[in-house]
N, C-alpha and C positions, 0 to 999 in steps of 0.2 A: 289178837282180838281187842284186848285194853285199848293199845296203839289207834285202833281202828275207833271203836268208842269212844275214846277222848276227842279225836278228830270230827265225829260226825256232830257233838257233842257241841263241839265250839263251834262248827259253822252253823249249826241252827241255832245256838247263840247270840251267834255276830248276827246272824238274819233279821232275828228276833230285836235287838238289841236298834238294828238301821231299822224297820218298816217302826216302831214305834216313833222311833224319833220322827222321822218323815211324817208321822201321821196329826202325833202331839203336836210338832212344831207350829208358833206360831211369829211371824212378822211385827216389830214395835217401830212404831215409826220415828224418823229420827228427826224430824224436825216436824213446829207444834201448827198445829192445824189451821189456816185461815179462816175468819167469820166470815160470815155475809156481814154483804151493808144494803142498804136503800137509795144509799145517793148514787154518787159518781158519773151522773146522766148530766150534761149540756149540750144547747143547740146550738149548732153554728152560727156564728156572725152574720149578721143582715147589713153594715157597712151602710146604715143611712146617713142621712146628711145632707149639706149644702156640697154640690161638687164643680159647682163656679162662681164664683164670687161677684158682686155689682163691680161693671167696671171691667168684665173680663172679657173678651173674645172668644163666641162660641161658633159653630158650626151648624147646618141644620142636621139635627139627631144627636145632638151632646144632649146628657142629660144633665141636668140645672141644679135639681133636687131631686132624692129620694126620701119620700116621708109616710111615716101610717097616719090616714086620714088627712086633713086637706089644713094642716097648719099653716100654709102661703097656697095663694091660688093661683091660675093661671091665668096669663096677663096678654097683652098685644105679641103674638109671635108667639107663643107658648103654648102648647100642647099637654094633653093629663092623660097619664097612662090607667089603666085597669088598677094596677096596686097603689095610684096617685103620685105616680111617680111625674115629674114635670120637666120637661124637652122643649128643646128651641124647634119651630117651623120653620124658621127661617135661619141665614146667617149674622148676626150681629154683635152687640153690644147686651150683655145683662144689665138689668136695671131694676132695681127693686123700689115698690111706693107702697100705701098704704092709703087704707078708706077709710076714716075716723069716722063718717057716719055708719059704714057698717061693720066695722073694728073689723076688717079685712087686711089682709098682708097678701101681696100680688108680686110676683116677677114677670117683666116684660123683656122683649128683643126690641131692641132698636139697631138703626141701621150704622148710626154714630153713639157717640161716647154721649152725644147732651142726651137730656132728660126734656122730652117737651113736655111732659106733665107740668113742670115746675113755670113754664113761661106761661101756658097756656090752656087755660082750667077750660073750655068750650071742646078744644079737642080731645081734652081728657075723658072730656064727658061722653063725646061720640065714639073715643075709642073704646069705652069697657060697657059700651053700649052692645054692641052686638058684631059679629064678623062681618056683617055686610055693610055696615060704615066703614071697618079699617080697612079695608079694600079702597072704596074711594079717596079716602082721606089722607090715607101713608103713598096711593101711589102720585 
């Protein structure tokens, strides 16, 4: 009976002894906990710019420029998109000039490399006139 007593003795013990442990236990973590932050947010790349130079060979639907708001406008052969993005209508030559009386900066298509702006201030005038001059005029 002793035999038996000690036996029953020690395994409600040992019982005793494991559900404490199991219960008490607690987890410490072993590496030290991350903050928050506020930052770490950026927008992706918008990649504006000039993306043909005066002087270059464009195709019609290359775009010219990308720009926010109308920093260079569009010129003979040159089309403005919704976002003011600026495209050739036609296939030519990029040309850039400028309008001192209305401190305007313009890209135009020509068909060759010359600039008739530069020869010929009457055509100039009929070109940035309106599209139904450079119809008559260019062809």
């Amino acid at each position: 009976d002793a035999m038996l007593a000690l036996l029953a003795r020690g395994a409600s013990a040992l019982r005793a002894s494991a559900s404490d442990g199991l219960i008490g236990a607690s987890r410490t973590a072993t590496k030290m906990s991350g903050g928050t932050t506020k930052n770490g947010r950026d927008s992706n790349p918008k990649y504006l710019g000039l993306k043909k130079h005066g002087g270059e060979a464009c195709l019609a639907g290359n775009i010219i420029i990308r720009q926010r708001g109308t920093k260079v406008h569009p010129g003979v052969h040159v089309g403005m998109g919704r976002d003011h993005t600026l495209f050739a209508l036609k296939p030519g030559y990029v040309c850039f000039s400028t309008d001192a009386f209305r401190d305007r900066k313009y890209v135009n298509i020509f068909p060759t490399r010359d600039n008739p702006f530069k020869e010929k201030k009457e055509l100039r005038k009929q070109l940035l006139k309106g599209p139904a001059l450079v119809k008559r005029v260019v062809k």
